[in-house]
C-alpha positions in Angstrom: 0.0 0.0 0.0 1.7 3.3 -1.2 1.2 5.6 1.4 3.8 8.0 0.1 2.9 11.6 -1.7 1.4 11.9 -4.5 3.2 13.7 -7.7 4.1 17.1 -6.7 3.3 17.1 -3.0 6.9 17.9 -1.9 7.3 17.2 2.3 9.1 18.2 4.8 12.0 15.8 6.3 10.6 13.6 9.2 12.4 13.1 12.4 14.2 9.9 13.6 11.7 7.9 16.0 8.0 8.9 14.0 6.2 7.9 11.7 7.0 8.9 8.5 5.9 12.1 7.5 3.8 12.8 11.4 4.5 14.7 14.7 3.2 13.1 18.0 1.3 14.8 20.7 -2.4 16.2 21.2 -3.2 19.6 20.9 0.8 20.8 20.5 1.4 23.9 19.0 3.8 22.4 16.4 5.7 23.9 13.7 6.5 22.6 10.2 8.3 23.4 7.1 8.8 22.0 3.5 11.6 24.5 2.4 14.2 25.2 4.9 13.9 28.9 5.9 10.3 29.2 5.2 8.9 29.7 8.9 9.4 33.3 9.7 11.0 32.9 13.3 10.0 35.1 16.3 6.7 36.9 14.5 3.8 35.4 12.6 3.4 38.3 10.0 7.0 39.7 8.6 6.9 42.4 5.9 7.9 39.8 3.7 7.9 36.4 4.2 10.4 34.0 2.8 10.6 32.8 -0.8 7.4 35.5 -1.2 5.3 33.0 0.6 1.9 35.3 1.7 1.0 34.8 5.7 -2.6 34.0 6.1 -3.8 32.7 9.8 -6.4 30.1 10.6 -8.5 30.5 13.1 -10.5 27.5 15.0 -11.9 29.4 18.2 -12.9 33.0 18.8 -9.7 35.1 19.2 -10.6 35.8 22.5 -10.7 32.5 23.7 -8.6 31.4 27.4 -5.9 30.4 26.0 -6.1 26.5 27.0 -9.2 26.8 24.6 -7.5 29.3 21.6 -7.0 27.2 18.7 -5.4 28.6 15.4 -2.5 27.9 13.2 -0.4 30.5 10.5 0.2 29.3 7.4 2.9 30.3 4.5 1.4 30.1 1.4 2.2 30.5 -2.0 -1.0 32.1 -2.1 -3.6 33.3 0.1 -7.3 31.8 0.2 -8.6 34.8 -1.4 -6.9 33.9 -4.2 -8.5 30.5 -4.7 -11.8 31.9 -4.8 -13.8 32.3 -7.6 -17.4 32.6 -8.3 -19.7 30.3 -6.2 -22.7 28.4 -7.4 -24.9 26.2 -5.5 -24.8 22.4 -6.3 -26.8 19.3 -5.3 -25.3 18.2 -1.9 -26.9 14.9 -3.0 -27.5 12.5 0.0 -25.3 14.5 2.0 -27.6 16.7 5.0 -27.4 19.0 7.8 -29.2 19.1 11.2 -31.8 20.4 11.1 -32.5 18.4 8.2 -36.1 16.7 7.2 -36.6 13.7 9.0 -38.2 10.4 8.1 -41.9 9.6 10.0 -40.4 6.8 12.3 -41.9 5.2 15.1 -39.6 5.4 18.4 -37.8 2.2 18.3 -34.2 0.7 18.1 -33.2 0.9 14.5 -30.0 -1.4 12.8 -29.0 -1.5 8.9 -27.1 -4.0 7.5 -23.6 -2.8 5.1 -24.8 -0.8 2.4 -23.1 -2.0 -0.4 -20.3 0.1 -1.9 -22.1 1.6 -5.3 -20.8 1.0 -8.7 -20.8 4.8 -9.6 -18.0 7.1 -9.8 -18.2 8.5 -6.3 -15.5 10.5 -4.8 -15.4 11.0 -1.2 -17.4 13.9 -1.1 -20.0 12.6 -3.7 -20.5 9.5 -1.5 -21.4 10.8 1.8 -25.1 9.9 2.6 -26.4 11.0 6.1 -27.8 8.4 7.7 -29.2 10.8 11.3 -28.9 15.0 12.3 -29.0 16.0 15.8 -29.0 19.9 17.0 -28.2 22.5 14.5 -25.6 23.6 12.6 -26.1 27.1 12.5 -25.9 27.3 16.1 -23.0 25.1 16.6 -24.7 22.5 18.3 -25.2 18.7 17.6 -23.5 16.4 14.9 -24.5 14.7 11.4 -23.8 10.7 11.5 -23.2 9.5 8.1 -21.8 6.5 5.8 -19.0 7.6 3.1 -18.4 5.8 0.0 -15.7 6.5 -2.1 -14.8 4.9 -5.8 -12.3 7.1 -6.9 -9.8 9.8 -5.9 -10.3 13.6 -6.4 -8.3 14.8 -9.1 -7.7 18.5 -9.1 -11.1 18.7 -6.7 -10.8 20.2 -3.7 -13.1 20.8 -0.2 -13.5 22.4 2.9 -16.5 21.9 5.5 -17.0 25.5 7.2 -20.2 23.8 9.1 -18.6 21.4 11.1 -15.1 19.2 12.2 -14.8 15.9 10.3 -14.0 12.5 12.4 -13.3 9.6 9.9 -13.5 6.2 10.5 -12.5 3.7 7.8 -14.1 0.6 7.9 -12.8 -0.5 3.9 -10.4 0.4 1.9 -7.2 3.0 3.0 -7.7 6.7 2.2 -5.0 9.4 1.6 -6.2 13.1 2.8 -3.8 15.8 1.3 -4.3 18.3 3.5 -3.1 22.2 3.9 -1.3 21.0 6.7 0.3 17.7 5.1 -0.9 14.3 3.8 -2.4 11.6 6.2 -2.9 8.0 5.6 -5.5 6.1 6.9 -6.5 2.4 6.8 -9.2 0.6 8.9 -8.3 0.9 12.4 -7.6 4.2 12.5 -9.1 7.4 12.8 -8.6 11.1 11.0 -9.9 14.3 11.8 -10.8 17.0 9.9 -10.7 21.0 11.5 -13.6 22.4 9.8 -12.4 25.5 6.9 -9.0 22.8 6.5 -9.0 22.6 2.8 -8.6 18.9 1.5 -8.5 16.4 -1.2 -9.2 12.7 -1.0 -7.4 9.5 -3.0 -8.2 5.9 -3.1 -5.0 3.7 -2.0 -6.4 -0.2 -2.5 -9.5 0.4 -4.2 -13.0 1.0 -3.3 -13.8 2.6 0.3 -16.4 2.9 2.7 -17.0 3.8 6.3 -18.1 6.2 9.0 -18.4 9.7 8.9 -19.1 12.0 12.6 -19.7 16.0 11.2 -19.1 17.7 14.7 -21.2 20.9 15.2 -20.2 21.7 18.3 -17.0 22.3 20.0 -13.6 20.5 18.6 -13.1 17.4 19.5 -10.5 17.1 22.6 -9.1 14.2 25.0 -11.4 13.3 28.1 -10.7 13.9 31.5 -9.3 11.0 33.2 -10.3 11.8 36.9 -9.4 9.4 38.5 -7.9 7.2 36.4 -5.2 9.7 36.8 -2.2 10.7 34.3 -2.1 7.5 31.6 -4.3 5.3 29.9 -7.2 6.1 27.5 -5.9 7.5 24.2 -2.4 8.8 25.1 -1.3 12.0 23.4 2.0 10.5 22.3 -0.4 8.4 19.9 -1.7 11.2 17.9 -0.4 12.2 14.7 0.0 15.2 12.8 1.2 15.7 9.0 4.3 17.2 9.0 4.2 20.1 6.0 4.0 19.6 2.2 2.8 21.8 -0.6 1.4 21.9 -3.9 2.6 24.0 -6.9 0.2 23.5 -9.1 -1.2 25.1 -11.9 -4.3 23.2 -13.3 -7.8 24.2 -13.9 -10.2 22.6 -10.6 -12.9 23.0 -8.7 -13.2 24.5 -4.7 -16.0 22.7 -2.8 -17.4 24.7 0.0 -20.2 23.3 2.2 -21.2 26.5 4.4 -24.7 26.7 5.3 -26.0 23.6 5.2 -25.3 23.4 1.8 -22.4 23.0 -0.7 -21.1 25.0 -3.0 -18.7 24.9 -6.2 -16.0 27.6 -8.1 -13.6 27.1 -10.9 -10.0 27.4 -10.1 -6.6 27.8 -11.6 -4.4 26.1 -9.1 -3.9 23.8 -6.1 -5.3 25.2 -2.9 -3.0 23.0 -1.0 0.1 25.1 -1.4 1.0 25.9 2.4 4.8 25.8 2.4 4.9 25.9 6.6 2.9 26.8 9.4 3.1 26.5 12.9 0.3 26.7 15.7 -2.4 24.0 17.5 -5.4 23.9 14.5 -4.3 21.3 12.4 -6.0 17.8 11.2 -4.6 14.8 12.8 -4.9 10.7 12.5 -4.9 8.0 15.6 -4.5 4.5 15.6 -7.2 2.8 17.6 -5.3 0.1 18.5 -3.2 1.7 20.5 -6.7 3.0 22.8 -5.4 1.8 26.4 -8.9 0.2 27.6 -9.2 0.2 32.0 -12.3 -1.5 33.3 -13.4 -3.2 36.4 -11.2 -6.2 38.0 -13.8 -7.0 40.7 -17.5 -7.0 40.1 -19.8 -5.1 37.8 -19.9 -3.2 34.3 -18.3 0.1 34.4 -19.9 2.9 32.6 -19.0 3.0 28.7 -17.9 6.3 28.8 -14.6 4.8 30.3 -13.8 3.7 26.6 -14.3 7.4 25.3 -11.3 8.7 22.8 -12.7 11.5 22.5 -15.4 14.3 23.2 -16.6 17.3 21.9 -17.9 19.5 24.7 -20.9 21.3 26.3 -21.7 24.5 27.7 -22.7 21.8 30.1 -20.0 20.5 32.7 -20.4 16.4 31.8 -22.9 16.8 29.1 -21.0 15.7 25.8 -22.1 17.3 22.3 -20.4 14.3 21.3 -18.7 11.4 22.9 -16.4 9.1 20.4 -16.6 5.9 21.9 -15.0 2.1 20.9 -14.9 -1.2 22.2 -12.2 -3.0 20.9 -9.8 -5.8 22.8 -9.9 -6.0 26.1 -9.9 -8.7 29.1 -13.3 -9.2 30.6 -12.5 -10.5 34.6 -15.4 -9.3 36.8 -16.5 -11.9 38.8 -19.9 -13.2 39.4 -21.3 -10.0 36.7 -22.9 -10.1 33.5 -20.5 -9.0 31.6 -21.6 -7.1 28.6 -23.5 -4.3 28.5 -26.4 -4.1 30.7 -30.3 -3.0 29.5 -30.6 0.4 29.9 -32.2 3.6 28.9 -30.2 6.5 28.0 -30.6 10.2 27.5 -27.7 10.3 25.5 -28.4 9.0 22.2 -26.2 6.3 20.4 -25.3 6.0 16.9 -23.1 2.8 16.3 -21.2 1.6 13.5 -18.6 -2.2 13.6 -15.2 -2.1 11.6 -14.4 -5.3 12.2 -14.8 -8.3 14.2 -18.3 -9.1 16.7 -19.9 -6.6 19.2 -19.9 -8.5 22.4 -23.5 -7.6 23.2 -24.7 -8.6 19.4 -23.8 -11.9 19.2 -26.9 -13.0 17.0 -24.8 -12.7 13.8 -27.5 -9.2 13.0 -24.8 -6.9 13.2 -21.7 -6.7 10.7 -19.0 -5.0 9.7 -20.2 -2.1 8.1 -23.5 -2.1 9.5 -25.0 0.6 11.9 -27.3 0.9 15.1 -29.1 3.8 16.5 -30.3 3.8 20.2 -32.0 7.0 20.1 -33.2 8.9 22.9 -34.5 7.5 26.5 -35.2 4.0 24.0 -34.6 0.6 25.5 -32.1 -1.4 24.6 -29.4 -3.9 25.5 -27.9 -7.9 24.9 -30.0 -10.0 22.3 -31.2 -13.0 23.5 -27.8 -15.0 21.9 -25.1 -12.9 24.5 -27.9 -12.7 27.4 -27.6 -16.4 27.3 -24.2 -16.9 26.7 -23.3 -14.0 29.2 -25.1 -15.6 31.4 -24.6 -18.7 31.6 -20.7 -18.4 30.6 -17.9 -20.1 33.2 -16.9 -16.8 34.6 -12.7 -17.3 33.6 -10.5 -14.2 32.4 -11.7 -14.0 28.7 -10.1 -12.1 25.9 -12.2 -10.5 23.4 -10.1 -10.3 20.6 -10.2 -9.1 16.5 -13.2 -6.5 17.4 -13.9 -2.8 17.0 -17.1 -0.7 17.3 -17.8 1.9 18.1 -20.3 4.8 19.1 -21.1 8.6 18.4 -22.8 9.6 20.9 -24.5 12.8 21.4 -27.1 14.8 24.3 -29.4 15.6 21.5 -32.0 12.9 19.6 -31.0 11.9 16.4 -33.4 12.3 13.3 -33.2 9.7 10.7 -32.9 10.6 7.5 -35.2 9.6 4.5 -32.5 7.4 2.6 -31.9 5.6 6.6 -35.5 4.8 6.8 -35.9 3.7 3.2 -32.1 1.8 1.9 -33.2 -2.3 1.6 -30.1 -2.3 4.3 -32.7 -1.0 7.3 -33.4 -4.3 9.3 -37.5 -4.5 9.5 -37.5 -6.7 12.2 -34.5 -5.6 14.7 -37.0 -3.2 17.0 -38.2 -6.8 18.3 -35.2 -8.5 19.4 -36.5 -7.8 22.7 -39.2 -9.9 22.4 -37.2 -13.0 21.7 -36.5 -12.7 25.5 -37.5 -15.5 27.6 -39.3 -14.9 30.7 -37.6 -16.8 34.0 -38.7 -15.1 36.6 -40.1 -17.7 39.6 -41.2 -16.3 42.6 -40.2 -20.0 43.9 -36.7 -20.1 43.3 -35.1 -16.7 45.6 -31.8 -18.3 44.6 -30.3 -17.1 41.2 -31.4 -19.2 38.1 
């Protein structure tokens, strides 16, 4: 898999001990530069910046923000964003919505979808987003879009920025390559990327057809939870994030600038490559995480913990505790709590849960109903829990140390409901019959027996 730039993306030199072509850390105010020379040192905004690069600063949070909250970067250009603008028409943001969108006439009730096959169309990335639920709105920075990407070729002299909303990516097939402003980032199943809304990218194919998970965050930017009192490690570590050191584009080729601002997208002809940032330095920049390396802590005595103890991470409230969105997975783990029922227990949840599998089996759908690729939504105060296949095997199970092993899900999870959108409630891939699995329960209650079944 060549993960390597693509013709005439020039990068900067890497570092001994990273990846190829990242930094490490969370949040870091880092500093990048293709050309050596090109970051102006000890201002942001000389009279003239090296190798007539133009200065043009991004910003992520008001500039009056505390400063543990300020987010923006400056970027050296060869030229400004003003200069790839053009004039904008309105174009057909095809499946693609925005809370608060039209929602489908559903009964409350636990919804699941099967994979929706990868379409035979061109696609590119953009093209194949298709929003499966909305929650909140948009317009006041508040709430998140779920949707499904597919993607059947790369963008060729295409380019997009969201000003709506942060981007979280999940692949669940097929790698992607995001040249970015900031860099390029490489993604396979597994990992994560994410997106700072008004960050200008382009997407390719590297094996083939794609497809996965898409969270459009409304609300605050995503950051790490607090551990409490888990204390200083575990969780996601900040060592394990990623960001693309800097690489440019000089490139002068007719495109097209895609803008979705407003709950709608937009298009211009332009004469060049946007992503011509030569350096830049500051905290607002997109970045990738490996999954896998999500350090999972749990009970080691009795009882489920909460699931928020597998949160990697969360966009926040003007509520203390009250996630916009929590980013959630469930991947490998040891399961030792004694004399417990082990997965998750039936419950009904403010919060609202949209949940998608990469790979592997869900612990708590064992019924063979949920795949990779597939989706779940637990909206609202709905019940829901085990089918009847884990609440048997869970409970029935010789209670040793057991691995779960080879498994990934995960949830965006949100304070607002979720509305389902019209292609949700009518693609062949909405399960008719999941709002019963309850109902294949089996009644054992005997008022007999005090002693447990």
């Amino acid at each position: 898999m060549n993960l390597q730039a693509p013709s005439g993306l020039r990068p900067a030199a890497t570092g001994s001990g990273l990846a190829p072509g990242y930094m490490s850390g969370f949040g870091n105010g880092f500093e990048s530069e293709a050309l050596p020379g090109a970051l102006p040192i000890g201002r942001n905004s000389p009279q003239k910046c090296p190798y007539g690069l133009y200065a043009e600063q991004i910003s992520g949070s008001p500039f009056t923000a505390p400063r543990t909250a300020n987010e923006r970067s400056w970027l050296y250009r060869i030229r400004p964003t003003v200069m790839h603008w053009g004039a904008f028409r309105k174009i057909e943001a095809r499946l693609w919505l925005t809370a608060p969108a039209e929602a489908a006439d559903l009964p409350p009730a636990p919804l699941r979808w099967d994979p929706v096959p990868i379409p035979d169309e061109p696609l590119s990335f953009i093209e194949g987003i298709r929003t499966m639920t909305s929650a909140g709105d948009a317009g006041a920075q508040a709430g998140m879009g779920a949707h499904l990407y597919f993607a059947t070729r790369s963008m060729h002299d295409e380019y997009f920025y969201n000003a709506d909303g942060e981007m979280l990516v999940v692949p669940q097939e097929g790698a992607l390559r995001f040249r970015t402003e900031f860099g390029v980032i490489a993604v396979e199943p597994g990992e994560i990327c994410v997106i700072p809304r008004g960050v200008k990218i382009a997407v390719d194919l590297l094996d083939g057809p794609a497809r996965g998970y898409l969270c459009e965050n409304y609300g605050g930017a995503f950051t790490l939870p607090e551990r409490g009192p888990i204390g200083a490690n575990c969780l996601a570590n900040q060592r394990d994030f990623l960001t693309p050191v800097a690489a440019y584009e000089d490139r002068d080729a007719p495109g097209t600038m895609l803008v979705k601002w407003g709950g709608s997208l937009w298009a211009a002809e332009i004469a060049h490559s946007p992503l011509d940032v030569v350096a830049w330095h500051g905290n607002y920049a997109p970045y990738k995480y490996d999954l896998r390396k999500f350090s999972p802590v749990g009970p080691v005595l009795f009882d489920h913990a909460d699931p928020s103890i597998f949160t990697v991470l969360t966009s926040p409230s003007e509520t203390p505790g009250t996630a916009n969105i929590d980013f959630v997975i469930f991947s490998d783990r040891w399961l030792v709590a004694e004399n417990t029922f082990r997965p998750p227990w039936y419950h009904l949840n403010v919060m609202s849960e949209f949940m998608g599998l990469v790979y592997g089996v869900y612990d708590a759908k064992t019924g063979g109903g949920f795949r990779p690729g597939g989706a779940s939504l637990h909206n609202t105060l709905l019940p829901h829990g085990p089918d009847v296949d884990a609440f048997e095997k869970a409970s029935n199970a010789e209670l040793k140390p057991h691995k779960l092993e080879g498994t990934l899900a995960f949830m965006f999870e949100t304070r607002f409901p979720q509305k389902v959108s019209r292609f949700a409630a009518e693609t062949p891939a909405l399960q008719q019959d999941y709002g019963a699995y309850g109902r294949k329960l089996t009644k054992h209650f005997d008022p007999s027996r005090p002693e447990a079944r």
